[in-house]
N, CA, C and O atoms as CSV, one atom per row, in Angstrom:
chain,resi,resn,atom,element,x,y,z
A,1,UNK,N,N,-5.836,-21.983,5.936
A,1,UNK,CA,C,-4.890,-20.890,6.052
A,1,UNK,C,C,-5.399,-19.665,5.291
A,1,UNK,O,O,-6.227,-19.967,4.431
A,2,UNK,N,N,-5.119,-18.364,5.383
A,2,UNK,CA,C,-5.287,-17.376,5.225
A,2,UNK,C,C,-4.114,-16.082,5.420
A,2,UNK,O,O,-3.522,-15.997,6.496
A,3,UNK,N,N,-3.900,-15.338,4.579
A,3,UNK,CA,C,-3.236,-14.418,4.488
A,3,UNK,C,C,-3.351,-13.488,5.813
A,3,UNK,O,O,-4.495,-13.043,5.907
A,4,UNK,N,N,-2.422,-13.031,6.954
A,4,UNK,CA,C,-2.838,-12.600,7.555
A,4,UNK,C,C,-2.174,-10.764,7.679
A,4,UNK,O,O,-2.954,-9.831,7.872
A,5,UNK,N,N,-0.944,-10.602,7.554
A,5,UNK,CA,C,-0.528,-9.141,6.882
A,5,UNK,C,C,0.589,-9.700,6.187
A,5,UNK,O,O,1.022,-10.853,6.200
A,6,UNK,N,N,1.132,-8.287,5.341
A,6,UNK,CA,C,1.938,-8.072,4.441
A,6,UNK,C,C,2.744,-6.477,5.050
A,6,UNK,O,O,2.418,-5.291,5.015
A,7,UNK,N,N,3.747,-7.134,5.505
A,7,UNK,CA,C,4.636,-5.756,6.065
A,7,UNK,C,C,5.337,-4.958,4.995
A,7,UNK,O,O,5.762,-5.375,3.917
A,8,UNK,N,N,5.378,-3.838,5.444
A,8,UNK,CA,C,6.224,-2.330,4.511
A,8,UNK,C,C,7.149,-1.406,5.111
A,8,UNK,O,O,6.971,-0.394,5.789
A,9,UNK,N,N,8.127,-1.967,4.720
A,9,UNK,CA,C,9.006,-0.761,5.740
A,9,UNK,C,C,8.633,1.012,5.216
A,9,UNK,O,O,8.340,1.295,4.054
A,10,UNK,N,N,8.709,1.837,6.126
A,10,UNK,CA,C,8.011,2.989,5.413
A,10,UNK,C,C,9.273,4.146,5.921
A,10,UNK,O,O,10.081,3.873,6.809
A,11,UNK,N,N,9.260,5.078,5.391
A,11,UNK,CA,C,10.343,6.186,6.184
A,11,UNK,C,C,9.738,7.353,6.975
A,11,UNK,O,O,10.290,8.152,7.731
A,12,UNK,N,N,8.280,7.223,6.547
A,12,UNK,CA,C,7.627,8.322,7.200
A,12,UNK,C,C,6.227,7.418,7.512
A,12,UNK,O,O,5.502,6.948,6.636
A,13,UNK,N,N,5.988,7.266,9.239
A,13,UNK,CA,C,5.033,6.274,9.374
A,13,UNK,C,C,3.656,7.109,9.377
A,13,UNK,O,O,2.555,6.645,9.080
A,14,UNK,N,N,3.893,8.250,9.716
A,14,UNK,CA,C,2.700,8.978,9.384
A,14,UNK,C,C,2.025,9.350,8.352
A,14,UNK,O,O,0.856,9.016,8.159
A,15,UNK,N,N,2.897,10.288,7.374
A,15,UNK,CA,C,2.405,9.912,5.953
A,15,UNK,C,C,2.054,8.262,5.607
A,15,UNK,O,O,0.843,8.040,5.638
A,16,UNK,N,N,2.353,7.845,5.494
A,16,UNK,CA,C,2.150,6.165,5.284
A,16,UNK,C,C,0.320,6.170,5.476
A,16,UNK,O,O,-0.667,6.445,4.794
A,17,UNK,N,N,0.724,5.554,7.213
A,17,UNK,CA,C,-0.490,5.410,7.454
A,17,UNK,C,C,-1.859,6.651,7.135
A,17,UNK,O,O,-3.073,6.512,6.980
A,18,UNK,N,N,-1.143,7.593,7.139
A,18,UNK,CA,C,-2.645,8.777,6.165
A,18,UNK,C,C,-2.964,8.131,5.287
A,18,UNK,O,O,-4.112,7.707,5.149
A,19,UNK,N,N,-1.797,7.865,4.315
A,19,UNK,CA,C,-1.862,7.397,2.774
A,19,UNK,C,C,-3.019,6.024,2.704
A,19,UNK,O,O,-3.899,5.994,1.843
A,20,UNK,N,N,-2.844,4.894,3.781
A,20,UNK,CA,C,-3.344,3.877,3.706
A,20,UNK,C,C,-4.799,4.324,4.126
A,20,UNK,O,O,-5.731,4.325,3.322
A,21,UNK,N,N,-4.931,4.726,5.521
A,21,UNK,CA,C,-5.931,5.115,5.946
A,21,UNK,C,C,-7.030,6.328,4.943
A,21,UNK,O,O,-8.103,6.073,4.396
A,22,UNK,N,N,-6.384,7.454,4.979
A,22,UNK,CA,C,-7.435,8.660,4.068
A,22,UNK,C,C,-7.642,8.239,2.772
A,22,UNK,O,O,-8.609,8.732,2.192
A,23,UNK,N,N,-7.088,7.593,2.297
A,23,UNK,CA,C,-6.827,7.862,0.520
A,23,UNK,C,C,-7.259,5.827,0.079
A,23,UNK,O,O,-7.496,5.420,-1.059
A,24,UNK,N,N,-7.246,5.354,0.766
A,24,UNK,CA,C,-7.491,3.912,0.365
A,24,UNK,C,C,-8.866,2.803,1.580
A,24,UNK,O,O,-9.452,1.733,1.411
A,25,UNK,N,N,-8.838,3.744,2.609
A,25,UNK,CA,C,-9.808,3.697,3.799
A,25,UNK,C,C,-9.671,2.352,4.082
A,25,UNK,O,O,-10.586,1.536,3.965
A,26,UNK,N,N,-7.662,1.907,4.743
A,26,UNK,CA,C,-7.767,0.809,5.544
A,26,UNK,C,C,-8.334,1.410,6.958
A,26,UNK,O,O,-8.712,2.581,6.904
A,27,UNK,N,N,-8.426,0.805,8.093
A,27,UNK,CA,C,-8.626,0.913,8.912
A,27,UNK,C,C,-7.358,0.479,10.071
A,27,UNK,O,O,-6.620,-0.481,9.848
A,28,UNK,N,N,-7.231,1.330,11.320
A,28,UNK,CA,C,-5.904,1.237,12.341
A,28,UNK,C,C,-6.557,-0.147,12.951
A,28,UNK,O,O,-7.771,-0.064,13.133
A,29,UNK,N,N,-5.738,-1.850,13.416
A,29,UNK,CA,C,-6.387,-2.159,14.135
A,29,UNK,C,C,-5.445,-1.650,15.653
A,29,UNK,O,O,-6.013,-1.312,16.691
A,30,UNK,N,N,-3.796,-1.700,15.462
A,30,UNK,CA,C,-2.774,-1.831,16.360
A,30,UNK,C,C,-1.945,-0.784,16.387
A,30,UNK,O,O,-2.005,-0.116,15.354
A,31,UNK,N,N,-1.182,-0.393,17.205
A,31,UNK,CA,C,0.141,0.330,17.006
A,31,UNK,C,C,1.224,-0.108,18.256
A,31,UNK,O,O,1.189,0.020,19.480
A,32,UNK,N,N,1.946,-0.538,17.548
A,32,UNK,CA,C,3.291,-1.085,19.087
A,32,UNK,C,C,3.961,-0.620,18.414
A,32,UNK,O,O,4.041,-0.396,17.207
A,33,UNK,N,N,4.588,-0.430,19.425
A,33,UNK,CA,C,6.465,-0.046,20.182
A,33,UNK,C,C,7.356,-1.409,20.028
A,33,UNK,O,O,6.855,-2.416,20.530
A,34,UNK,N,N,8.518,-1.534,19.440
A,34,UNK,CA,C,9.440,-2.481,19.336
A,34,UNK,C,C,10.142,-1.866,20.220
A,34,UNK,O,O,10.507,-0.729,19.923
A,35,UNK,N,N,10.613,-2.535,21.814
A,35,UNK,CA,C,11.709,-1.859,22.429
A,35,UNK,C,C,12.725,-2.312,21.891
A,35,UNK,O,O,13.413,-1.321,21.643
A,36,UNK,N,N,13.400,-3.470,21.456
A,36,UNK,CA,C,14.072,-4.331,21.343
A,36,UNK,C,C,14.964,-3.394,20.159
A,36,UNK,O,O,16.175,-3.196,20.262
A,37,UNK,N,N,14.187,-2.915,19.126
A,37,UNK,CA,C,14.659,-2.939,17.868
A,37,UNK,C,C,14.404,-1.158,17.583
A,37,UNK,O,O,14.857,-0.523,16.631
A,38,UNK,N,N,13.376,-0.515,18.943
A,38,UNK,CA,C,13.540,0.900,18.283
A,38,UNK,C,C,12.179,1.466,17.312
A,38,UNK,O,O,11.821,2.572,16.907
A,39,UNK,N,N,11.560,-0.191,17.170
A,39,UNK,CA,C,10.893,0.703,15.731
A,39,UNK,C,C,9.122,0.516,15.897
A,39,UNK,O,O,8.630,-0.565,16.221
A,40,UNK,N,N,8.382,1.619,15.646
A,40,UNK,CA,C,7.306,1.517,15.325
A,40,UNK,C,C,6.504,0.909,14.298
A,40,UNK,O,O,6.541,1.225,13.108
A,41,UNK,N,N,5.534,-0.275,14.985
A,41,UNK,CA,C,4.446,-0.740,14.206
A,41,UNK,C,C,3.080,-0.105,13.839
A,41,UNK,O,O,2.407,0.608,14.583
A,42,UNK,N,N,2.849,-0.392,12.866
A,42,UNK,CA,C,1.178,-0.157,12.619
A,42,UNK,C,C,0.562,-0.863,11.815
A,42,UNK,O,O,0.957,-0.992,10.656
A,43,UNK,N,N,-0.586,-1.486,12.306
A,43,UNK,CA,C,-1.464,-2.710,11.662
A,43,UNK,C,C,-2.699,-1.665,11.047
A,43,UNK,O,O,-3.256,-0.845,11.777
A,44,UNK,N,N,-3.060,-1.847,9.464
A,44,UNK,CA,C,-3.809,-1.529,9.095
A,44,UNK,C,C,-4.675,-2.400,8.454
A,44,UNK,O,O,-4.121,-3.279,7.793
A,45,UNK,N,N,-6.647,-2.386,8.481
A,45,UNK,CA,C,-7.042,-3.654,8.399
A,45,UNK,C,C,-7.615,-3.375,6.652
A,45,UNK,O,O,-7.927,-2.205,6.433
A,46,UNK,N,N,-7.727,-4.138,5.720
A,46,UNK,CA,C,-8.292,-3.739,4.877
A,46,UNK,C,C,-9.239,-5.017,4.094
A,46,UNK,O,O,-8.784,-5.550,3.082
A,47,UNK,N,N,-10.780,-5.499,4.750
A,47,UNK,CA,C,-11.380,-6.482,4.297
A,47,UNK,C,C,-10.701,-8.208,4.356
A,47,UNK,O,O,-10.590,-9.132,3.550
A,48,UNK,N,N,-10.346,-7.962,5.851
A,48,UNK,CA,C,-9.724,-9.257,6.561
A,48,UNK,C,C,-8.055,-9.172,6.341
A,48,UNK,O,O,-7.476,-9.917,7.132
A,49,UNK,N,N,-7.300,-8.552,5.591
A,49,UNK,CA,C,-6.160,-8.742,5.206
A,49,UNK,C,C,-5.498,-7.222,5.932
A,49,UNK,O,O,-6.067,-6.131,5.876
A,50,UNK,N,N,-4.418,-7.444,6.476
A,50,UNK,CA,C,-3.701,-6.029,6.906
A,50,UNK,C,C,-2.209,-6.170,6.693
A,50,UNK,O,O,-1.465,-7.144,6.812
A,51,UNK,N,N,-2.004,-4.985,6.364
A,51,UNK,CA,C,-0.907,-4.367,6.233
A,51,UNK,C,C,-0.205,-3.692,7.399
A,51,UNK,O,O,-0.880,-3.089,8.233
A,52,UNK,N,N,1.143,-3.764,7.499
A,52,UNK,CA,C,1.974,-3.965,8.670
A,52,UNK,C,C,2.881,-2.970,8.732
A,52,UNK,O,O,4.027,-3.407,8.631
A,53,UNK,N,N,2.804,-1.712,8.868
A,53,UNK,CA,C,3.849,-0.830,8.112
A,53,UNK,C,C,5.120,-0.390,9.574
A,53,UNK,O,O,4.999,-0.013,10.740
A,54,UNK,N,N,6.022,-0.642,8.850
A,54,UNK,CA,C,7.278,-0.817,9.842
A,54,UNK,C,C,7.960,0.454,9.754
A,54,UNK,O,O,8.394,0.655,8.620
A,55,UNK,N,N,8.205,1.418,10.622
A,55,UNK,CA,C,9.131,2.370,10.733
A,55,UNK,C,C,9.888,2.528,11.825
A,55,UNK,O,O,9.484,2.829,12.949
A,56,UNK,N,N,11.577,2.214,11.307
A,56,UNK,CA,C,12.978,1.974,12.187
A,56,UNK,C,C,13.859,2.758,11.744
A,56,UNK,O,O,14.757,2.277,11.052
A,57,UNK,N,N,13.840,3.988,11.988
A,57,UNK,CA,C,14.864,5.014,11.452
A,57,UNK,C,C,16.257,4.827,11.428
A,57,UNK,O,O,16.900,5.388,10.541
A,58,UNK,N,N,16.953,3.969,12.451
A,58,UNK,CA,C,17.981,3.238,11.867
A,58,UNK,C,C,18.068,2.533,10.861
A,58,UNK,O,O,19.195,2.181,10.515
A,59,UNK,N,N,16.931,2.124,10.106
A,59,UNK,CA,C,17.109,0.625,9.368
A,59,UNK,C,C,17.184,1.537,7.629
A,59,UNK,O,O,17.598,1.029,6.587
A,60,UNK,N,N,16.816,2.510,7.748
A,60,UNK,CA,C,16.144,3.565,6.763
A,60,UNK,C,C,17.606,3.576,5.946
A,60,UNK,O,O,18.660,3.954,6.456
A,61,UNK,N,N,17.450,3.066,4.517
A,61,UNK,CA,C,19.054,3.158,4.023
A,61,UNK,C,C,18.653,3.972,2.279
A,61,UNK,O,O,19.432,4.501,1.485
A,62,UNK,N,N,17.272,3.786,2.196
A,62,UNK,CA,C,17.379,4.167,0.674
A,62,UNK,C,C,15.892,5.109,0.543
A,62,UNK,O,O,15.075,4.985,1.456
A,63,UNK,N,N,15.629,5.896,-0.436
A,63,UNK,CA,C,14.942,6.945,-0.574
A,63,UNK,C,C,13.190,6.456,-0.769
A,63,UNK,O,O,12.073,6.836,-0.416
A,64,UNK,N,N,13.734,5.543,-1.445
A,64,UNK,CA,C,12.245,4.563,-1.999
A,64,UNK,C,C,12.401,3.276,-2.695
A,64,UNK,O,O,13.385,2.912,-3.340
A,65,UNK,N,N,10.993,2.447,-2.423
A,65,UNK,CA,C,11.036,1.622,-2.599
A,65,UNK,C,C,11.589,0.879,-4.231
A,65,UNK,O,O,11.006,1.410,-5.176
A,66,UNK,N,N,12.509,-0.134,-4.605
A,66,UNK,CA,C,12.705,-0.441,-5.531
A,66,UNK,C,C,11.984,-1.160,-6.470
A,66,UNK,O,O,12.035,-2.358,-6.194
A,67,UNK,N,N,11.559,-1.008,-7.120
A,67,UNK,CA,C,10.348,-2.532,-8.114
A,67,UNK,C,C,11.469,-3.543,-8.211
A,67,UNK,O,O,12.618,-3.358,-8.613
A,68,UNK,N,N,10.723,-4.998,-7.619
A,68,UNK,CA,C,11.706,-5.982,-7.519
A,68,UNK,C,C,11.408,-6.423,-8.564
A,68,UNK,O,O,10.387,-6.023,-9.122
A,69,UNK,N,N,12.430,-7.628,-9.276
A,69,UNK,CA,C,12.687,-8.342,-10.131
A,69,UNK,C,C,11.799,-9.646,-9.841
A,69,UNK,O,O,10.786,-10.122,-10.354
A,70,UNK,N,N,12.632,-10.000,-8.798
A,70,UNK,CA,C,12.058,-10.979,-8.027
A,70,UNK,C,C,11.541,-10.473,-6.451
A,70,UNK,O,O,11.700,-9.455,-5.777
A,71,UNK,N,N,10.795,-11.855,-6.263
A,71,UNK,CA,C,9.785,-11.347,-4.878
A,71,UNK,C,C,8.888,-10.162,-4.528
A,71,UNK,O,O,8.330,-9.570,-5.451
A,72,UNK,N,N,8.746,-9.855,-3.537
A,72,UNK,CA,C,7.237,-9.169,-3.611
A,72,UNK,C,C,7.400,-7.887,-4.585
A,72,UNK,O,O,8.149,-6.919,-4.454
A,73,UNK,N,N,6.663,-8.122,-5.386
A,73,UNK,CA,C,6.494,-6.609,-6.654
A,73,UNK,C,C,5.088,-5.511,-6.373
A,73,UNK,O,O,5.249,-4.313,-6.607
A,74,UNK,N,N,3.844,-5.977,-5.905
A,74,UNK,CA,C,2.564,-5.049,-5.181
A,74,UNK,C,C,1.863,-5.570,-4.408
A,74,UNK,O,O,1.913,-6.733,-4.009
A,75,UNK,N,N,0.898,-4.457,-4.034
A,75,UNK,CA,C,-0.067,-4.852,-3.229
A,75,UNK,C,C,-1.341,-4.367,-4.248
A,75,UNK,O,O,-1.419,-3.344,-4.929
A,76,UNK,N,N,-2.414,-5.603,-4.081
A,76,UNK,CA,C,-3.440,-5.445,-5.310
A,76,UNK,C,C,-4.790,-5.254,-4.456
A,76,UNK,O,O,-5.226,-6.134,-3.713
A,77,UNK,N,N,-5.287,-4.235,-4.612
A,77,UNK,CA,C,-6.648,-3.915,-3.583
A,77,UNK,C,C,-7.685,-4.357,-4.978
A,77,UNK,O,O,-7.350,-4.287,-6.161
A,78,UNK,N,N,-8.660,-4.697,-4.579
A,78,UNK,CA,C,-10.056,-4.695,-5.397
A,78,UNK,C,C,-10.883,-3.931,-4.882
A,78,UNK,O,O,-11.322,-3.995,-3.734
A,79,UNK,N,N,-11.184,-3.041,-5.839
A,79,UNK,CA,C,-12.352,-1.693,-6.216
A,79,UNK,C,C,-13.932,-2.188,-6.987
A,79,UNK,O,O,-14.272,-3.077,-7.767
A,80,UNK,N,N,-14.599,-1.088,-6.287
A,80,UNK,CA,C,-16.035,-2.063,-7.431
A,80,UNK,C,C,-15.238,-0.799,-8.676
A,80,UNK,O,O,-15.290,-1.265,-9.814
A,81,UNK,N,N,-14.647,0.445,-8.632
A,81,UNK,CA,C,-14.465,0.745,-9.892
A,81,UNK,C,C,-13.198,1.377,-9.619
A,81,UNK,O,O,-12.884,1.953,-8.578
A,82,UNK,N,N,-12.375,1.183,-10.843
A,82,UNK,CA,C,-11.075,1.596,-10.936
A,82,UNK,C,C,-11.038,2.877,-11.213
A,82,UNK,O,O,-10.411,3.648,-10.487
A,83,UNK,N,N,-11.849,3.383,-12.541
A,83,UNK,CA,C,-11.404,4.830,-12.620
A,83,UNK,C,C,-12.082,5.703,-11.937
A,83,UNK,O,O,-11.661,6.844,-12.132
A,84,UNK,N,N,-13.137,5.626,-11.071
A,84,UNK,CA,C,-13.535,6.305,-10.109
A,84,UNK,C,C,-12.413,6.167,-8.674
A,84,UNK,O,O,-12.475,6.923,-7.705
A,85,UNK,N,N,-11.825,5.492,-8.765
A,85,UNK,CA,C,-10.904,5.399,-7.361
A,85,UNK,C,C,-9.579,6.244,-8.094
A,85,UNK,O,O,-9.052,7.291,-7.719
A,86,UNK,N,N,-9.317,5.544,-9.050
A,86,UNK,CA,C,-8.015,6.243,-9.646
A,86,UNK,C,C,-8.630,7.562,-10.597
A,86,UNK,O,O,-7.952,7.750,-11.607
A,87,UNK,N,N,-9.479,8.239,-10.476
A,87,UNK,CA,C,-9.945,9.954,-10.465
A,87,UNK,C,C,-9.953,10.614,-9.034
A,87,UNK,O,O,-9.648,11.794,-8.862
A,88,UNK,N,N,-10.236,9.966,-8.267
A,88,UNK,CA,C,-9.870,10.189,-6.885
A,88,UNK,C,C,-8.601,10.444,-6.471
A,88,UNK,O,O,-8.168,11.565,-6.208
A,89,UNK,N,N,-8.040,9.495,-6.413
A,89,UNK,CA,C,-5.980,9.205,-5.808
A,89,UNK,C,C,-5.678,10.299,-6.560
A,89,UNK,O,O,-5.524,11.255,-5.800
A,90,UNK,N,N,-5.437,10.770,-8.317
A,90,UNK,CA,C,-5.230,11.415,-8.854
A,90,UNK,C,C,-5.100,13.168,-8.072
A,90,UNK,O,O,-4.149,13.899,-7.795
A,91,UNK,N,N,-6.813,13.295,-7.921
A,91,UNK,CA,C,-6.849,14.154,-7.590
A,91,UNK,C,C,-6.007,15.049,-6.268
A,91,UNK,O,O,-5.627,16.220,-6.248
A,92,UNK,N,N,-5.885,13.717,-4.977
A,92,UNK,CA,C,-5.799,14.143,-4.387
A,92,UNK,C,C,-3.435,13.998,-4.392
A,92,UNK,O,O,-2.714,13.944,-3.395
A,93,UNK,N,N,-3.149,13.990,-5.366
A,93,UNK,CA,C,-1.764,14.092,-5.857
A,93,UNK,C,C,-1.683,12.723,-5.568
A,93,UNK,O,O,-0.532,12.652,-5.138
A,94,UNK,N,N,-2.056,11.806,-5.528
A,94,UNK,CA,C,-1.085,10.136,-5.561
A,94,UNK,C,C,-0.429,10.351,-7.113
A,94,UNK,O,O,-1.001,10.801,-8.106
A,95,UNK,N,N,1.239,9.784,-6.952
A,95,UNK,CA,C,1.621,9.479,-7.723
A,95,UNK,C,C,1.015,8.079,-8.957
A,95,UNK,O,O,1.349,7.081,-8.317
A,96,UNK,N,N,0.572,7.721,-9.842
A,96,UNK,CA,C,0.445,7.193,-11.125
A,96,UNK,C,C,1.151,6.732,-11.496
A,96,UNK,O,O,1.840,7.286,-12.352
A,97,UNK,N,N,1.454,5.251,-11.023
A,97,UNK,CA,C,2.284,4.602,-12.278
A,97,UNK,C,C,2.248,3.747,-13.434
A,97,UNK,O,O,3.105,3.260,-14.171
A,98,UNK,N,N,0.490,3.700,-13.341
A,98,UNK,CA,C,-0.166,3.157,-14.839
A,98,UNK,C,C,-1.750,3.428,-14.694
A,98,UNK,O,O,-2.418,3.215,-13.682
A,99,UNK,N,N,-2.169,3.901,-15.823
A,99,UNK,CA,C,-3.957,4.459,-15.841
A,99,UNK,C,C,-4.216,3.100,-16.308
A,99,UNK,O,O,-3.588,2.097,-16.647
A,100,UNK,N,N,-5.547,3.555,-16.162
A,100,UNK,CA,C,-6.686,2.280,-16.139
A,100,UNK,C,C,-6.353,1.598,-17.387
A,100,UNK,O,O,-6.485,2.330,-18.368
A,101,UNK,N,N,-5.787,-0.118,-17.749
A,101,UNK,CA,C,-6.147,-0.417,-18.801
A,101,UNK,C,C,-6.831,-1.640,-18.455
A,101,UNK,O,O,-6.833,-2.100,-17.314
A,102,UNK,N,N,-7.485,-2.229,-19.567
A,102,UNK,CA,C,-7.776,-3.475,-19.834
A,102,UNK,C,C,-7.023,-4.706,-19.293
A,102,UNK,O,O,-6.101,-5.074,-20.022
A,103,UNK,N,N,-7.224,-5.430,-18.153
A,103,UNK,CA,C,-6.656,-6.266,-17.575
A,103,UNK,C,C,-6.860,-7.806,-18.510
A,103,UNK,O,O,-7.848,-8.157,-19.155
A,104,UNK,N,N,-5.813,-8.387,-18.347
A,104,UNK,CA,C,-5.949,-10.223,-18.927
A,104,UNK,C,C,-7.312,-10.368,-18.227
A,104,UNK,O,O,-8.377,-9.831,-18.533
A,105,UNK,N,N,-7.141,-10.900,-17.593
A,105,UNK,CA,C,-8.483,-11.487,-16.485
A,105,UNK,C,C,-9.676,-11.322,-16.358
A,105,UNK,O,O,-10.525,-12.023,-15.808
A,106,UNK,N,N,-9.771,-9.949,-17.110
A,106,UNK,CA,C,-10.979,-8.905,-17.431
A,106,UNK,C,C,-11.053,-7.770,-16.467
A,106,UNK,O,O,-10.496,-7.720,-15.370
A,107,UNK,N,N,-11.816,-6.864,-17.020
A,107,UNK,CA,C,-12.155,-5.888,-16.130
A,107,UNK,C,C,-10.843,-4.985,-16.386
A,107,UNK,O,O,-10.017,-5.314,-17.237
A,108,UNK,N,N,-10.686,-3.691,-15.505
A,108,UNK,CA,C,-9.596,-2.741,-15.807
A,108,UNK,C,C,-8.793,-2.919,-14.616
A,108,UNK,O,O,-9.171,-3.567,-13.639
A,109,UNK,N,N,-7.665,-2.324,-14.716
A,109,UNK,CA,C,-6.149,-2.469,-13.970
A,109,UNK,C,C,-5.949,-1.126,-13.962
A,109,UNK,O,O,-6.212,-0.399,-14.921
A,110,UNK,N,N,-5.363,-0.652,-12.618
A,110,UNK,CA,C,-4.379,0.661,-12.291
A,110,UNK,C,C,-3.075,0.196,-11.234
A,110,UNK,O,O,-2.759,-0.752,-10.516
A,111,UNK,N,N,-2.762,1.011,-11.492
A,111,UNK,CA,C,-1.428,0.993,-10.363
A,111,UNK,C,C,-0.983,2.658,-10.008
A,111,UNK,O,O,-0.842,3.618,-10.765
A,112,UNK,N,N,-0.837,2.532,-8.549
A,112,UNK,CA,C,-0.141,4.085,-7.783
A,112,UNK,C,C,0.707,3.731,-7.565
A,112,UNK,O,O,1.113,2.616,-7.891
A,113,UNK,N,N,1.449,4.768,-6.759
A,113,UNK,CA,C,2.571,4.524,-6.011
A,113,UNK,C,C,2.190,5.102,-4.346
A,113,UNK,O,O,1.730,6.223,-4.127
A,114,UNK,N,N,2.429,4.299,-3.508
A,114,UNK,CA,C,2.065,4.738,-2.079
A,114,UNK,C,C,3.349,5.828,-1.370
A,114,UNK,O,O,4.291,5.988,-2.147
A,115,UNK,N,N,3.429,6.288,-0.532
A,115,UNK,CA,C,4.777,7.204,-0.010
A,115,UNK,C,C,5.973,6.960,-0.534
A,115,UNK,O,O,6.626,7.764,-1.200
A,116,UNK,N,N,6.351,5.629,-0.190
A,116,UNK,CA,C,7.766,5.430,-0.541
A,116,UNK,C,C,7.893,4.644,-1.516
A,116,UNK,O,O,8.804,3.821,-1.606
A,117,UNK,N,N,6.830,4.844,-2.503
A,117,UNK,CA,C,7.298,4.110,-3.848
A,117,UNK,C,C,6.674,3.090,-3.958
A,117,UNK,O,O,6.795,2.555,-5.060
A,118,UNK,N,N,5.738,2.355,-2.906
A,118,UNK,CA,C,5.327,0.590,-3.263
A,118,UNK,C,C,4.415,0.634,-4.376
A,118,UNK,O,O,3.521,1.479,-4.326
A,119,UNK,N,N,4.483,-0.093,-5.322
A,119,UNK,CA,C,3.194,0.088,-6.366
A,119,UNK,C,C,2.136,-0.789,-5.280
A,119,UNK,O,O,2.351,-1.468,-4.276
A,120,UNK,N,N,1.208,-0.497,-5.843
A,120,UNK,CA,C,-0.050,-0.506,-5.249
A,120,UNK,C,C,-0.966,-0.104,-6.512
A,120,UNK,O,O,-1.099,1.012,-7.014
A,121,UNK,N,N,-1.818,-1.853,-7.046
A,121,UNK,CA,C,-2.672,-2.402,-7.735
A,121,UNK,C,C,-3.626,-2.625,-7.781
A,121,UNK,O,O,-3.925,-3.641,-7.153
A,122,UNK,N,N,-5.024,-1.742,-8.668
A,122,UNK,CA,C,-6.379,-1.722,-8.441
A,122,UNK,C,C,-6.979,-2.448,-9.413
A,122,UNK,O,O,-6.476,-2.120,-10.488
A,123,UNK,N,N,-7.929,-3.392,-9.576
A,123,UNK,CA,C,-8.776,-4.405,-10.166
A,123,UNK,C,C,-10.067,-4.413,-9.824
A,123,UNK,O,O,-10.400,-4.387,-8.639
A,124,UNK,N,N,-10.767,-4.443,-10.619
A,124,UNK,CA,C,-12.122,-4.585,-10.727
A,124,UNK,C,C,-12.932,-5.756,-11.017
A,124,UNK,O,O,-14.155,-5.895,-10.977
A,125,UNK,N,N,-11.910,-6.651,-11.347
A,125,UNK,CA,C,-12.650,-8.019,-11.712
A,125,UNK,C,C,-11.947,-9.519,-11.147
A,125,UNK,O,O,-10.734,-9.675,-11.009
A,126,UNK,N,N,-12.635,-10.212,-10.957
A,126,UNK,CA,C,-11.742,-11.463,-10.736
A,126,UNK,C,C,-12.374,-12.301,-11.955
A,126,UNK,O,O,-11.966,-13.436,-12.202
C-alpha cells in the first residue's frame, strides 16, 4: 500500500493550485467536474504522492483553514534545503508560520501557510 492523495478543500481553486504548482512545483495530473455535487477537482502530483484540492462554493462555510487538535494537522514536503526554499516562499509573500528550526529527527523544520491557511511542513532530513 501506498499513500495515494490527500484532499483540501480550497475557496479559491486557482490561487490554490498557483500556490501548489508555482511556489512548491507540484505538477497538474487531472482536473474534473463533479456534476453530482457542483464542485471542481484538481489532482496535483508531487514525487508519487498528490494532492486533491476540492473547490464547492456551496460547501465554502469558513474563511480558513483551522489547525486541528485532532486529525489531519499538515502536509510535510521534503526539501534538499529548507532555508533556501523558505527564502524563496518568503520572498515571494507566502505567509510564515514558523522559520527554520532545528528539528527532533535532525536536520531543520519550517512551516507556511498555503491560501487558505493549511500549514504546510518543510524537512530536510529523515
Amino acid at each position: 500500500m501506498k499513500t495515494e492523495h490527500v484532499a483540501v478543500f480550497v475557496r479559491d481553486l486557482e490561487k490554490s493550485r498557483e500556490f501548489y504548482e508555482d511556489f512548491l512545483g507540484f505538477r497538474q495530473v487531472k482536473i474534473m467536474d463533479n456534476p453530482v455535487t457542483g464542485s471542481k477537482l484538481v489532482y496535483l502530483d508531487l514525487g508519487g504522492t498528490m494532492i486533491e484540492l476540492i473547490w464547492n462554493p456551496s460547501e465554502v462555510k469558513q474563511d480558513k483553514a483551522i489547525e486541528a487538535e485532532v486529525g489531519l494537522h499538515h502536509i510535510c514536503i521534503f526539501v534538499e534545503d529548507v532555508e533556501k526554499i523558505m527564502g524563496e516562499l518568503k520572498k515571494k509573500g507566502v505567509p510564515v508560520r514558523e522559520e527554520p528550526v532545528s528539528a527532533i529527527r535532525g536536520g531543520k523544520r519550517a512551516y507556511v501557510y498555503d491560501p487558505d491557511g493549511v500549514p504546510i511542513e518543510f524537512v530536510d532530513h529523515w
